[in-house]
VOPAGU-2260 file (C-alpha; in pm, 1 decimal, decimal comma):
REM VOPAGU-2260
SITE   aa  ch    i         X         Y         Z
SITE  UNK   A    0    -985,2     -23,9    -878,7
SITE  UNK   A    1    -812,6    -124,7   -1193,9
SITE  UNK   A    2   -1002,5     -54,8   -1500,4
SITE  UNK   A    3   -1147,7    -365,5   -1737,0
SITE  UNK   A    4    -920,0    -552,9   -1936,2
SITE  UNK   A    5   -1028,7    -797,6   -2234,4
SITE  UNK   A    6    -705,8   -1117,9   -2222,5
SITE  UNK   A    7    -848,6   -1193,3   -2585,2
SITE  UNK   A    8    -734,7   -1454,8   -2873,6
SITE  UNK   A    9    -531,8   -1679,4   -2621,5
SITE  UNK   A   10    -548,3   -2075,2   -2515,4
SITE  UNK   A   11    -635,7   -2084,8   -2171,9
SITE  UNK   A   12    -444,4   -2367,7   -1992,1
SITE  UNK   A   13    -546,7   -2436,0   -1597,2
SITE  UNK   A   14    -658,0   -2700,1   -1384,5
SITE  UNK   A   15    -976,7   -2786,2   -1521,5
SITE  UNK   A   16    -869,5   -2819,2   -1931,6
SITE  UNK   A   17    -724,5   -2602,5   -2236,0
SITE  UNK   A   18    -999,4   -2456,2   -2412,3
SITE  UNK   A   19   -1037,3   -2078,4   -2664,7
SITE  UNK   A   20   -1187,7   -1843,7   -2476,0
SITE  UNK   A   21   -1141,2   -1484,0   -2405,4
SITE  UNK   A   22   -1096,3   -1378,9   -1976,1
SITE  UNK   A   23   -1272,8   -1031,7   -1918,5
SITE  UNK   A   24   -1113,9    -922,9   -1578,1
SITE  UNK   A   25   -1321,2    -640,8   -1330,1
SITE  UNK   A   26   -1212,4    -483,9   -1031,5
SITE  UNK   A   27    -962,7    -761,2    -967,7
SITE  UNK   A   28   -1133,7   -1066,2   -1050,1
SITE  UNK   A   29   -1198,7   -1272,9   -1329,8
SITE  UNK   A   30   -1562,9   -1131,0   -1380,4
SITE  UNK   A   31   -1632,3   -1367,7   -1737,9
SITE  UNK   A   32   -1499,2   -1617,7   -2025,0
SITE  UNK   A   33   -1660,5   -1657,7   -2315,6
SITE  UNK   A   34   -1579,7   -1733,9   -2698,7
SITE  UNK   A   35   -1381,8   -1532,3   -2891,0
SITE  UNK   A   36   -1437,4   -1165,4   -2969,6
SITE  UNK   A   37   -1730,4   -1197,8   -2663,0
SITE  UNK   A   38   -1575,2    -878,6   -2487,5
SITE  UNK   A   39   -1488,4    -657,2   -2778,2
SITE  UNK   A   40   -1537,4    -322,0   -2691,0
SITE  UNK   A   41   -1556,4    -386,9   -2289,3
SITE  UNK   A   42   -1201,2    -341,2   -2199,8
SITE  UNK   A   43    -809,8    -303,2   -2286,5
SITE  UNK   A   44    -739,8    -560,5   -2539,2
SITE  UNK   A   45    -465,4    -791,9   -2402,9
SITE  UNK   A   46    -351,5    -986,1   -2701,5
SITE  UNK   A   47    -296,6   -1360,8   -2635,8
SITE  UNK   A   48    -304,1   -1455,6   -2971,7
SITE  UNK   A   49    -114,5   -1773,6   -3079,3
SITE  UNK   A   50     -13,6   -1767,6   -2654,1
SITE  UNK   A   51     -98,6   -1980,1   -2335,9
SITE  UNK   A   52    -315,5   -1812,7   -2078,1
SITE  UNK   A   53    -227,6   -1967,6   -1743,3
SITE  UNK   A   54    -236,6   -1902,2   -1359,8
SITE  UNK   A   55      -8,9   -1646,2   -1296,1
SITE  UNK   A   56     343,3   -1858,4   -1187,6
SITE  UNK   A   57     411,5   -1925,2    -840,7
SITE  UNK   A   58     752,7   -1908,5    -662,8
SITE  UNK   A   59     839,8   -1995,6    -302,8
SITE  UNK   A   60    1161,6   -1956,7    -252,9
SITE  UNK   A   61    1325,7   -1605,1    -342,2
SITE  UNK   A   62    1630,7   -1409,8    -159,0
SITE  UNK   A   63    1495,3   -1037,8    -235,6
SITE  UNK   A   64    1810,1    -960,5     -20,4
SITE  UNK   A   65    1602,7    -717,6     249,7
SITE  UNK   A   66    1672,1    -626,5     486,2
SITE  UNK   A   67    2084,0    -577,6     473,5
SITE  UNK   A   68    2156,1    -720,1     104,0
SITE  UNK   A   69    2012,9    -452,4    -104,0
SITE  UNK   A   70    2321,2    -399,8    -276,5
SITE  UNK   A   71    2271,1    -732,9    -464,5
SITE  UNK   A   72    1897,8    -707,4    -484,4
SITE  UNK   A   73    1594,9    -550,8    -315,8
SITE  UNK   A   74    1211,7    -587,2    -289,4
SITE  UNK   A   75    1159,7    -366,1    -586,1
SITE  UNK   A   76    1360,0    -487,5    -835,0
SITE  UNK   A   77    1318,4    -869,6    -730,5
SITE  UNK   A   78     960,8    -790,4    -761,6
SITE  UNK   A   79    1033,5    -649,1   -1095,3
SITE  UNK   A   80    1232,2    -913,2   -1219,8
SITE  UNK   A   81     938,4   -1200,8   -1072,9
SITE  UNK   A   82     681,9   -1023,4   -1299,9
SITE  UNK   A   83     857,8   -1012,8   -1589,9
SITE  UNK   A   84     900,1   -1382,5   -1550,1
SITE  UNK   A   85     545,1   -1439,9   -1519,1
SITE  UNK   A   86     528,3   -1464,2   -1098,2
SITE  UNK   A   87     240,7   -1336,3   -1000,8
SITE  UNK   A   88     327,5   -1417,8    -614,9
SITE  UNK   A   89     638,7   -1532,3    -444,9
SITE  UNK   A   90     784,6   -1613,6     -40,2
SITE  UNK   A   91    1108,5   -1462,8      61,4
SITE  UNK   A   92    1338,7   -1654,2     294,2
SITE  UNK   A   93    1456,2   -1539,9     564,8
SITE  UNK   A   94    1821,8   -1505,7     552,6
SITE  UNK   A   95    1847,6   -1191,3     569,6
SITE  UNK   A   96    2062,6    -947,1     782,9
SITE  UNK   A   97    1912,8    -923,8    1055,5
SITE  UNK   A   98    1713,4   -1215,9    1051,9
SITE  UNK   A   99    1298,4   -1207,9     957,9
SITE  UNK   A  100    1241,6   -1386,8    1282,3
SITE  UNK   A  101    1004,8   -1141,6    1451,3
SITE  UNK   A  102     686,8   -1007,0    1367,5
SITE  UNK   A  103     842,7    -637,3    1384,1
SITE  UNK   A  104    1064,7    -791,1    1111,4
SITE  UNK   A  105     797,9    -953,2     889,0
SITE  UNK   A  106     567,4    -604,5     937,7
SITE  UNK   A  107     854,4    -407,5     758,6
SITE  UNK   A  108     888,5    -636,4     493,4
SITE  UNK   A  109     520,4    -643,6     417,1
SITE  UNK   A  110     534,5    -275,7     402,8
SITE  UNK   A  111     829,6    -254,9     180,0
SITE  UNK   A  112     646,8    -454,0     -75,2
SITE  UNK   A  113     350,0    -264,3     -69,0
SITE  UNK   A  114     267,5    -159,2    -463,7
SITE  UNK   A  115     507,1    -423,5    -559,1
SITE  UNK   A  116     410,3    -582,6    -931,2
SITE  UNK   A  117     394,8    -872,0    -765,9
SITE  UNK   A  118     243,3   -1061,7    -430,1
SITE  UNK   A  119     526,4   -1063,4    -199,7
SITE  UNK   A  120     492,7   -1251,1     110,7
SITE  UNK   A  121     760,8   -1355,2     381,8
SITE  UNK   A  122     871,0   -1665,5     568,0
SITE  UNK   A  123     993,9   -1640,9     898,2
SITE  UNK   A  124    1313,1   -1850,7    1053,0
SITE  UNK   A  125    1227,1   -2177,8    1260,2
SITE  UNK   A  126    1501,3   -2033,4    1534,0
SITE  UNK   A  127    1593,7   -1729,6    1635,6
SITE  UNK   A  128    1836,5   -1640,9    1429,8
SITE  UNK   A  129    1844,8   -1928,3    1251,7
SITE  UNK   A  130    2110,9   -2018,6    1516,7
SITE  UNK   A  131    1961,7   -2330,4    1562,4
SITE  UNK   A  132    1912,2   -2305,0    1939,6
SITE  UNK   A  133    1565,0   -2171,3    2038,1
SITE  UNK   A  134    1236,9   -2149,9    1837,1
SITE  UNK   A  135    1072,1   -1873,7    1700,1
SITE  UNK   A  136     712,5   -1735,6    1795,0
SITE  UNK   A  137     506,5   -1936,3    1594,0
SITE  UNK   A  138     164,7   -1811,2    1679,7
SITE  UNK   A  139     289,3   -1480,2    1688,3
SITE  UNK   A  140     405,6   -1500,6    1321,0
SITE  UNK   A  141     145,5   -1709,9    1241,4
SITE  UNK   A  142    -122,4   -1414,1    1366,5
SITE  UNK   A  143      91,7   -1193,4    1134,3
SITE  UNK   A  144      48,9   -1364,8     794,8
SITE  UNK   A  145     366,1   -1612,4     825,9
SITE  UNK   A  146     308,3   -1959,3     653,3
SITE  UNK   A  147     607,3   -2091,5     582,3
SITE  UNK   A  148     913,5   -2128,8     843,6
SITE  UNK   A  149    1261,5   -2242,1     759,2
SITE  UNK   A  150    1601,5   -2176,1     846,1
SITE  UNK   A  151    1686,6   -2169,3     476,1
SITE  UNK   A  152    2076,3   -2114,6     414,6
SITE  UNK   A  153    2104,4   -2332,8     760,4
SITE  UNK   A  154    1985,6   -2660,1     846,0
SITE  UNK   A  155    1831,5   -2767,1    1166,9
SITE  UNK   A  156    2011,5   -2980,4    1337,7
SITE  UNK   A  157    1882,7   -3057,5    1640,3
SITE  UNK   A  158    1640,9   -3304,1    1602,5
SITE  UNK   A  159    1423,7   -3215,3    1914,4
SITE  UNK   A  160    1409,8   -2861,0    1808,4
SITE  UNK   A  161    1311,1   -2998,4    1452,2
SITE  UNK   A  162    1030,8   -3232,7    1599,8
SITE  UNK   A  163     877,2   -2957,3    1797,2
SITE  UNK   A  164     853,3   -2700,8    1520,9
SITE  UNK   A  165     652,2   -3019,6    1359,8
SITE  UNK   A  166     488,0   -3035,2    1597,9
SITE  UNK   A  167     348,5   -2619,0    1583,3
SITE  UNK   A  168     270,3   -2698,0    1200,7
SITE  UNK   A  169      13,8   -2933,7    1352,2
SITE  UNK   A  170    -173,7   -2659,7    1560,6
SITE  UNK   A  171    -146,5   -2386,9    1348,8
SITE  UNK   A  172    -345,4   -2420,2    1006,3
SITE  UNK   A  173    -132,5   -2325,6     680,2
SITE  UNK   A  174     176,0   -2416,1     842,7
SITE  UNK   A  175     495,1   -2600,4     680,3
SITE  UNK   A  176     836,1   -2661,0     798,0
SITE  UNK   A  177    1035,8   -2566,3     525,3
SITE  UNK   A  178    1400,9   -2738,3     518,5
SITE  UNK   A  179    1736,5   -2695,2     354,3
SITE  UNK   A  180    1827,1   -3060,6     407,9
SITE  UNK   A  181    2199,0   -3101,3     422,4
SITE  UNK   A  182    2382,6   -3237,3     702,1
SITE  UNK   A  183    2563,6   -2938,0     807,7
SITE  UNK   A  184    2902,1   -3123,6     934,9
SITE  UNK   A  185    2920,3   -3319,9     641,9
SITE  UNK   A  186    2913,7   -3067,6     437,5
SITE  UNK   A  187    3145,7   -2786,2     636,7
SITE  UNK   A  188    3357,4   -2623,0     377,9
SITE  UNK   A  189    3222,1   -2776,7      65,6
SITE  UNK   A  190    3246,2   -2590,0    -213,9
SITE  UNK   A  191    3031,4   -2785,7    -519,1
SITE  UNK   A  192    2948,6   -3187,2    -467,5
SITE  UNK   A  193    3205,0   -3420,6    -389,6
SITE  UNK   A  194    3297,1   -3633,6    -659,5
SITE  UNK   A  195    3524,8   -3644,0    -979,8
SITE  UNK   A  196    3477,5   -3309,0   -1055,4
SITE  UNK   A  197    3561,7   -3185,3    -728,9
SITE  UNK   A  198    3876,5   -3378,2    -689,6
SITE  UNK   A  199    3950,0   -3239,0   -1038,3
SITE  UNK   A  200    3948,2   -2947,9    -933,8
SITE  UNK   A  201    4106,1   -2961,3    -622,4
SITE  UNK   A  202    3800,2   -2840,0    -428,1
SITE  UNK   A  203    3636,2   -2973,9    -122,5
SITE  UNK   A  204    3297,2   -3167,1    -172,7
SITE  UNK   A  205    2948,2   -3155,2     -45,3
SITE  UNK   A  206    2810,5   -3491,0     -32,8
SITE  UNK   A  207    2481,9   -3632,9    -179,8
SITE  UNK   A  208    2399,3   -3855,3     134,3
SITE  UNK   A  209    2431,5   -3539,7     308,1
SITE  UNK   A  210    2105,9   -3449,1     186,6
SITE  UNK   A  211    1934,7   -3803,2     201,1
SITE  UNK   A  212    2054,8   -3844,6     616,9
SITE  UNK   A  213    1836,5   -3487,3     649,6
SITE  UNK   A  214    1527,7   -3594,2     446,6
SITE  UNK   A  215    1563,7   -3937,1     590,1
SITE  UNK   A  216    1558,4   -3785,5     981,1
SITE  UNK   A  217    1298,9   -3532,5     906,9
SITE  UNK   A  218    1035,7   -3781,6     784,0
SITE  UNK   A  219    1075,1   -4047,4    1044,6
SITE  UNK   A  220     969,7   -3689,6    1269,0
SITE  UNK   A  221     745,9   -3593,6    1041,4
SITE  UNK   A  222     562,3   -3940,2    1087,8
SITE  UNK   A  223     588,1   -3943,6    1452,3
SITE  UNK   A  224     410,9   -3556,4    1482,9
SITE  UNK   A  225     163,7   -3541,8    1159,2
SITE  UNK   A  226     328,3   -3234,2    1082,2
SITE  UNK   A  227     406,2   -3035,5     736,0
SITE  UNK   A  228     728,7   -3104,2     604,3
SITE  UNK   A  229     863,8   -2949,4     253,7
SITE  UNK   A  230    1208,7   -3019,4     107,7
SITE  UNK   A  231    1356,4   -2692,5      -2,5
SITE  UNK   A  232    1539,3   -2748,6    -367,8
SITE  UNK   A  233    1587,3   -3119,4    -301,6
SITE  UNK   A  234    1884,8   -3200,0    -523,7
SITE  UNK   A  235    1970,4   -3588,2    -546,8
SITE  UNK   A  236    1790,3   -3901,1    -681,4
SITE  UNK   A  237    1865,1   -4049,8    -295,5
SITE  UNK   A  238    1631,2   -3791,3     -93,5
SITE  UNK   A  239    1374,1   -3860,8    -417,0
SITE  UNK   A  240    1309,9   -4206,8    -352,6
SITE  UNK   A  241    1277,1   -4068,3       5,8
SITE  UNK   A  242    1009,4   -3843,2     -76,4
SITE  UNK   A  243     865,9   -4097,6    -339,9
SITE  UNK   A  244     822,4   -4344,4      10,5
SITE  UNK   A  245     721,6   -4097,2     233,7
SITE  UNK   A  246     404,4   -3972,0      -1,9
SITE  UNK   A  247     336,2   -4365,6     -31,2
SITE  UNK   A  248     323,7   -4385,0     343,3
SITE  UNK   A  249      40,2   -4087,0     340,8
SITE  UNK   A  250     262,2   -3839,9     529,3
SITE  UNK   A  251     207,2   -3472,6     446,5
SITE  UNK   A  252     553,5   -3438,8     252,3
SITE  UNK   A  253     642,3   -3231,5      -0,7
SITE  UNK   A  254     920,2   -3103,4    -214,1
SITE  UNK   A  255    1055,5   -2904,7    -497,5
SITE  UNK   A  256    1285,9   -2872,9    -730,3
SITE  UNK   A  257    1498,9   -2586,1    -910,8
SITE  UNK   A  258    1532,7   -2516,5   -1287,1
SITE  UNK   A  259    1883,3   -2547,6   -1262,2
SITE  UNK   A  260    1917,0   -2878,6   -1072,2
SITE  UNK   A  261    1648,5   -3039,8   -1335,9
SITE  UNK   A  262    1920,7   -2936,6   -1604,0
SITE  UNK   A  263    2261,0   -2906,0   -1488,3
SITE  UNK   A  264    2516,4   -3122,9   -1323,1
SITE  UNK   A  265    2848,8   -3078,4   -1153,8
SITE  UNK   A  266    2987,6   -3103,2   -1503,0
SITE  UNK   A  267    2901,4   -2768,8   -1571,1
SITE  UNK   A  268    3019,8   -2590,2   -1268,7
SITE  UNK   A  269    3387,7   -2595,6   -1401,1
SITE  UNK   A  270    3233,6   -2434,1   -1721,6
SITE  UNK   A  271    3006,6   -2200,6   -1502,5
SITE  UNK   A  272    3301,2   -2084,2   -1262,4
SITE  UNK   A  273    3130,6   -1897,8    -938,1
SITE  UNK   A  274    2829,1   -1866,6   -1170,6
SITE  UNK   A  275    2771,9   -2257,8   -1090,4
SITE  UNK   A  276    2820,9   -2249,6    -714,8
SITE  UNK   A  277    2496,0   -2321,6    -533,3
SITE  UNK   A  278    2412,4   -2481,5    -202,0
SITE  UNK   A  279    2300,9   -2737,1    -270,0
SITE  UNK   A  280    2533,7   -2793,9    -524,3
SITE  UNK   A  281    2488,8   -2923,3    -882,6
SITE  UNK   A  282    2452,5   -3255,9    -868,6
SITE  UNK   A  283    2508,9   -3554,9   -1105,9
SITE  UNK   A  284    2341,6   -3680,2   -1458,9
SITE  UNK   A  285    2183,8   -3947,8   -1230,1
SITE  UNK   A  286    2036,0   -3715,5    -979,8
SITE  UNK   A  287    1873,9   -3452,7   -1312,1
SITE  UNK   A  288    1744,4   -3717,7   -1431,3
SITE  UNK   A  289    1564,5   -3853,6   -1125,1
SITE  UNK   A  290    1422,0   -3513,8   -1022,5
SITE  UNK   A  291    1277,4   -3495,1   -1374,4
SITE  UNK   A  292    1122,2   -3824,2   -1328,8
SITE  UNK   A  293    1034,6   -3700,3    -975,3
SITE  UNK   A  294     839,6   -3383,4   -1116,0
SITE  UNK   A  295     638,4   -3559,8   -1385,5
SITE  UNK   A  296     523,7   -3812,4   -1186,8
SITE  UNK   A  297     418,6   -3609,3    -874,4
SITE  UNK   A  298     735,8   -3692,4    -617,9
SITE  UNK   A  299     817,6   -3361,0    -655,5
SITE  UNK   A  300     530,3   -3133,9    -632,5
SITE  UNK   A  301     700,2   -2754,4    -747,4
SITE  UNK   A  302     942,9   -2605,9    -930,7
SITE  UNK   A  303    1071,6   -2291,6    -699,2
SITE  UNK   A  304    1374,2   -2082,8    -842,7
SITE  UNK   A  305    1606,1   -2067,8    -544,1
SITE  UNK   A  306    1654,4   -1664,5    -676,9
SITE  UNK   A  307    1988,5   -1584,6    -491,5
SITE  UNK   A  308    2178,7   -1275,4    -652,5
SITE  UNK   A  309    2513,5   -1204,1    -566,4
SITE  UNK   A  310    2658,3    -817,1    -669,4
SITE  UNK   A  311    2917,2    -894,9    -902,4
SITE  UNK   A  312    3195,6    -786,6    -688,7
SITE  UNK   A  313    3101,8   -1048,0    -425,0
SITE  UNK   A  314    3050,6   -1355,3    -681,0
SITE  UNK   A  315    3309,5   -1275,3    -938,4
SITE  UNK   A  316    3556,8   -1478,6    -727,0
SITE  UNK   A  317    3718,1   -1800,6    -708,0
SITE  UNK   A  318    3508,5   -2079,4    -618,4
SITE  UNK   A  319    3628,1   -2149,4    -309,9
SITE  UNK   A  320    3517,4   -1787,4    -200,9
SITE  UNK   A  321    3259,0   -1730,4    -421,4
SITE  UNK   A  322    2871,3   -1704,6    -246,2
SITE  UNK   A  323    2680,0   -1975,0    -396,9
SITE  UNK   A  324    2350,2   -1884,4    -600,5
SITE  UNK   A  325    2192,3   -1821,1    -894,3
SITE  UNK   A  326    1973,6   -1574,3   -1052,2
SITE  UNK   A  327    1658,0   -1725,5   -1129,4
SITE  UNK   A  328    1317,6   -1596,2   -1091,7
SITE  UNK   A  329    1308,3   -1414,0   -1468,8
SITE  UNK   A  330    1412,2   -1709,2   -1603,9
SITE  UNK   A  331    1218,3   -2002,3   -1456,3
SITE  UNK   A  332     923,8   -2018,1   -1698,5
SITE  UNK   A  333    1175,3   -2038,4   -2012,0
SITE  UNK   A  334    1421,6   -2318,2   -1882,3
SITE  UNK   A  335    1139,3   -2552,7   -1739,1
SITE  UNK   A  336     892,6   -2453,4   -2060,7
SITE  UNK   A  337    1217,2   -2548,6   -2288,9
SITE  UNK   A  338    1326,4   -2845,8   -2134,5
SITE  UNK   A  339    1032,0   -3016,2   -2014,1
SITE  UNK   A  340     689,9   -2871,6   -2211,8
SITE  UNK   A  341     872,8   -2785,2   -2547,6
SITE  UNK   A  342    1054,4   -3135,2   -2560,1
SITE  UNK   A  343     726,4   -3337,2   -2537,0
SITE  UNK   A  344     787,7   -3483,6   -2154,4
SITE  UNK   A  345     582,7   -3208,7   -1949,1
SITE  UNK   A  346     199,8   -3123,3   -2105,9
SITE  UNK   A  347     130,5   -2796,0   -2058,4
SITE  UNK   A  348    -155,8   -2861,6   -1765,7
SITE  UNK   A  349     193,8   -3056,3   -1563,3
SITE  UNK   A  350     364,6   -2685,3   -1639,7
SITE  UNK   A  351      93,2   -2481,5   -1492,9
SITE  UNK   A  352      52,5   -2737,7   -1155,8
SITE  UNK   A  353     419,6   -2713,9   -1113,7
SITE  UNK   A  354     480,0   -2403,9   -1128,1
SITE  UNK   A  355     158,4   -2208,2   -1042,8
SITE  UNK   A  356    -119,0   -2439,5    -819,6
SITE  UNK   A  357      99,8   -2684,9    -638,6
SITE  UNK   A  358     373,2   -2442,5    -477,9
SITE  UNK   A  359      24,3   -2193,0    -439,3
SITE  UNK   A  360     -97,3   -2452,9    -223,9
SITE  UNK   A  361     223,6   -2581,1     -17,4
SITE  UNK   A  362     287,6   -2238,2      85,7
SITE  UNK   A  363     -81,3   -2184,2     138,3
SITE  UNK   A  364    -127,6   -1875,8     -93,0
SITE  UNK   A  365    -490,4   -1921,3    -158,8
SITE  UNK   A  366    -555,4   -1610,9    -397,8
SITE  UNK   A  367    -313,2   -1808,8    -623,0
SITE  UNK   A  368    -243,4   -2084,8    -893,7
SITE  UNK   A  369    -647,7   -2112,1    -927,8
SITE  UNK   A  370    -836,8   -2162,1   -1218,9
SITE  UNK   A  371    -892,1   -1922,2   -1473,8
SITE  UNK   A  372   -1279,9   -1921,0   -1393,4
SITE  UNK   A  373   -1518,1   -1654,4   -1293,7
SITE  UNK   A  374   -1493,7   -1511,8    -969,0
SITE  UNK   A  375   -1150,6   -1611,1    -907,5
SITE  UNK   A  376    -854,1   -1351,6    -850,9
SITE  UNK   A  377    -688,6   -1223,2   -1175,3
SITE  UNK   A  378    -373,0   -1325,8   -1131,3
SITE  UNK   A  379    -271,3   -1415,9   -1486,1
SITE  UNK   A  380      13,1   -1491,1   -1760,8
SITE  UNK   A  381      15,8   -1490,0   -2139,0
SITE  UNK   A  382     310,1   -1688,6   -2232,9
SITE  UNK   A  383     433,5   -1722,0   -2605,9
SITE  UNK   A  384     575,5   -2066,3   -2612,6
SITE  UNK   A  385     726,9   -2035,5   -2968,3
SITE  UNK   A  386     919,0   -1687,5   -2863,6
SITE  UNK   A  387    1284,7   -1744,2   -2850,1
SITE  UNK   A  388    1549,5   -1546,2   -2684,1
SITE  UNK   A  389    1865,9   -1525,4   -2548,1
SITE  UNK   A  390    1959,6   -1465,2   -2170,8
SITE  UNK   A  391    2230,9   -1175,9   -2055,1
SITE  UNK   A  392    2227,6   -1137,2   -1730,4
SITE  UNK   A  393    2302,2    -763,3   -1832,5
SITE  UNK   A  394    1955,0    -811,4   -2000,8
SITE  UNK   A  395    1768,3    -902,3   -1609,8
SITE  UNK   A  396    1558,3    -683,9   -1401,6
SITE  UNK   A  397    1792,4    -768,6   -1095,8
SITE  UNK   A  398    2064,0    -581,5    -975,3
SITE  UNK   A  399    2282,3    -887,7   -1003,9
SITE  UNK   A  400    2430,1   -1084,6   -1345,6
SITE  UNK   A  401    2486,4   -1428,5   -1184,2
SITE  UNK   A  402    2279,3   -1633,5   -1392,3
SITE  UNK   A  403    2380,5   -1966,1   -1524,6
SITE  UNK   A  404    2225,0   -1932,7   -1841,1
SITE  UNK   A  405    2461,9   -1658,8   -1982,5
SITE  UNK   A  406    2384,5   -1690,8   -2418,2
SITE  UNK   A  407    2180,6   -1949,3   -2378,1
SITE  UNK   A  408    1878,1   -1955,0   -2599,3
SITE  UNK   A  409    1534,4   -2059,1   -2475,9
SITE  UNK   A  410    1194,7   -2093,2   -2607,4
SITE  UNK   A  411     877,6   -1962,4   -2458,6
SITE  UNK   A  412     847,7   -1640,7   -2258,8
SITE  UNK   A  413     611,3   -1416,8   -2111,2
SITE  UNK   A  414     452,0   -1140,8   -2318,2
SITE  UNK   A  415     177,8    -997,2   -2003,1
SITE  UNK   A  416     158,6   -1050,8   -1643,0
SITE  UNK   A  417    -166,9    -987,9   -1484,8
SITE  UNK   A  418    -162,0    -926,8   -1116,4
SITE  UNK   A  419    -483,9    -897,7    -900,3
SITE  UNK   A  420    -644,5    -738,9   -1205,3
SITE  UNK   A  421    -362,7    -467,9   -1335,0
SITE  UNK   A  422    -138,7    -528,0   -1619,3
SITE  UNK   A  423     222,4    -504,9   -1437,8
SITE  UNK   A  424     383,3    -676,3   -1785,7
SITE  UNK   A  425     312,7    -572,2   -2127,0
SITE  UNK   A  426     421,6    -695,6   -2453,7
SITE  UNK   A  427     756,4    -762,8   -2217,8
SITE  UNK   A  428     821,5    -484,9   -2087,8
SITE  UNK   A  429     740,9    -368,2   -1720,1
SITE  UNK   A  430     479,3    -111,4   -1680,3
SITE  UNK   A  431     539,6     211,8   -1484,8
C-alpha cells in the first residue's frame, strides 16, 4: 500500500462544488477532507497552494503505438507523458500492428502496462482486423475488460456490420461503438480538408460532409438498435448539429472533441507542415467555433487528445506522405485550460466534466472522474492555472516531437498527479 499523503492548501474543483479543503488520501482512497491544516502531521504534504485540485484527467483516445510502433512511442513512455499531463487513466486504440482484436492481444497489453503511472486500459477493433469484413468476439472481449470497440484509423463501412455491432452494445453492459466517422471513398487520398487551402496548395482534400454522411448513417442505426454510439474526434460544425439532434431525440449518442480541432483550422496546416496533418483533418474557423459552442453547451460531451506520435523520420516529410497525427496527451490540460477556462468561456467545474467525469463515464471507467469525496479512489491532479510555459516537443515525455504547439506559450499546468493513491507527478517532474 502507498503510504498517507496530506493534498493540502489547494481549491478543490469536482462535481459537487469548489470549496478549501485539504484531501488526506489512505491506502488508495480518499480516506478524509477537512479545513485547512486538518491533516498536518498525518502524511506527505502535497502542496496545492494557490492550485486547483480536480479528478485526475481522463483520456480515451491514445495511440501508445504497442504492439509494432514502439519506435514512435510505447506503453511506458505514453504512460509517462499522460501523467505528466495530469491523466490519471486513458484507452488505447487499436491500430496497432497486429491488430488488438483478440483477447490474447488485449491480455498482453494489460500486462505491458502493469506499474504504469497511469490506468491504461485497451479498446478492441469492431472487425477483425479492422478489415471491415467480420466482427470481433464481443463477449469474449467484453469478459476480458474491453469497453470500448472501434475500428479507429478505419471507418466501418458496411452498414449491416455497423448495425449489428449496435446491436452487441445493447447486450453487453459498458459497451460503446466507438467511430472514426469519415466516409472512406470520399476521402481516399486526402491529404488535409478540401477547400481553399488545399487547392492552394495543390493537395488533395478530405471533405467535411464526409464526416456528416457517417454520423448521419450511424444514428439513424443507432435509433433503430438502442445501441451506444460515440463520435471519435468529431471535427465539423455539420456532424455537430447532428449530434446536437440526435441527444434531442434521447438516443444514447455521444461525442468528443480534440484540443487541436477546438483551436486550429486548415489555415494553420500550411504553417504547421506534416506537424498539421491529422485525420480528420483541421477543419475551418466555422467548424472551431461550433465544436466550442458544442462543448460548452453539452453537444459534445469530452475532450480526448487523439495522442498519435510519429518518429521524426516518418513525419518529417512532405505532406502528401507525411502520417497524420499529433502529439497530445502532455499537452491537453494547458491548451483547453488556456483557451477555454483562462479566457472566461469554460468555468472550471465545465473543465473538470470535460475532461475527467464525462469521457470516465462514456468509456465506462468507473474508478474515474469521481468526486473528490471520501471513500472514492485517489485519482487526483493539482493544477496551477497561473503557471506559464512554453511547449518543445524536445521538452515531451514521448519518444516523438510532432506536436503542433511548437513555442507556443500556455497557461496552467500540472504540478502533481495522484494515481490510485501514489504520487506518480511531483512538483512536475515524474517520479521514479
Amino acid at each position: 500500500m502507498s503510504h498517507p499523503i496530506v493534498i493540502a492548501g489547494g481549491t478543490v474543483v469536482d462535481q459537487l462544488s469548489e470549496r478549501q479543503v485539504d484531501l488526506l488520501v489512505v491506502d488508495g482512497s480518499i480516506a478524509s477532507s477537512g479545513e485547512p491544516g486538518s491533516f498536518d502531521g498525518k502524511g506527505e504534504r502535497i502542496d496545492a497552494s494557490d492550485a486547483f485540485v480536480m479528478p485526475g484527467l481522463v483520456d480515451i483516445q491514445v495511440h501508445f503505438r504497442t504492439p509494432g510502433g514502439e519506435e514512435s512511442e510505447d506503453i511506458s513512455s505514453g504512460a509517462a507523458g499522460a501523467a505528466l499531463g495530469g491523466v490519471t487513466a486513458c484507452v488505447m486504440m487499436p491500430n496497432t500492428v497486429p491488430t488488438i482484436d483478440n483477447v490474447g492481444m488485449v491480455s498482453e497489453v494489460l500486462s505491458l502496462s502493469r506499474g504504469a503511472p497511469c490506468d491504461i486500459r485497451t479498446s478492441a477493433a469492431i472487425t477483425v482486423a479492422q478489415a471491415g469484413e467480420q466482427l470481433v468476439d464481443f463477449q469474449a472481449l467484453h469478459s476480458a475488460g474491453v469497453r470500448v470497440f472501434t475500428d479507429d484509423g478505419r471507418v466501418v463501412d458496411d452498414a449491416n456490420l455497423m448495425e449489428a455491432a449496435l446491436r452487441e452494445s445493447v447486450t453487453l453492459p459498458g459497451v460503446v461503438i466507438s467511430q472514426h466517422a469519415e466516409h472512406s471513398e470520399m476521402v481516399s487520398g486526402g491529404v488535409m480538408n478540401a477547400g481553399i487551402v488545399a487547392e492552394r496548395l495543390g493537395l488533395p482534400g478530405r471533405p467535411r460532409e464526409a464526416e456528416a454522411i457517417i454520423v448521419e448513417r450511424d444514428i439513424a442505426l443507432a435509433a433503430k438498435t438502442g445501441g451506444r454510439y460515440h463520435v471519435l474526434h468529431m471535427s465539423t460544425s455539420l456532424a455537430t448539429e447532428q449530434v446536437r439532434r440526435a441527444k434531442r431525440a434521447g438516443l444514447r449518442v455521444t461525442a468528443e472533441v480534440t484540443p487541436q480541432h477546438l483551436v486550429l483550422t486548415e489555415e494553420d496546416v500550411e504553417r504547421l507542415g506534416s506537424s498539421g496533418k491529422m485525420n480528420p483533418p483541421l477543419r475551418l474557423a466555422e467548424d472551431v467555433a461550433a465544436l466550442r459552442s458544442g462543448l460548452l453547451d453539452g453537444t459534445v460531451d469530452a475532450v480526448a487528445t487523439d495522442h498519435a506520435p510519429h518518429h521524426p523520420e516518418l513525419k518529417n516529410v512532405g505532406l502528401l506522405d507525411a502520417p497524420p497525427g499529433m502529439l497530445g496527451v502532455e499537452t491537453m490540460a494547458s491548451v483547453v485550460w488556456t483557451e477555454l477556462v483562462n479566457s472566461g468561456l469554460m468555468s472550471r467545474q465545465q473543465f473538470v466534466a470535460v475532461a475527467s467525469s464525462e469521457p470516465a463515464r462514456i468509456a465506462n471507467i468507473p474508478e474515474h472522474g469521481l468526486p473528490l469525496t471520501p471513500g472514492n479512489p485517489a485519482n487526483v491532479v493539482v493544477f496551477d492555472g497561473n503557471q506559464e510555459w512554453t511547449v518543445h516537443g524536445s521538452g515531451l515525455q514521448s519518444k516523438s516531437n510532432n506536436t503542433p504547439w511548437e513555442g507556443q506559450r500556455f497557461v496552467g499546468r500540472v504540478r502533481h498527479t495522484v494515481c490510485h493513491g501514489t504520487l506518480v507527478v511531483h512538483h512536475g517532474e515524474l517520479m521514479e
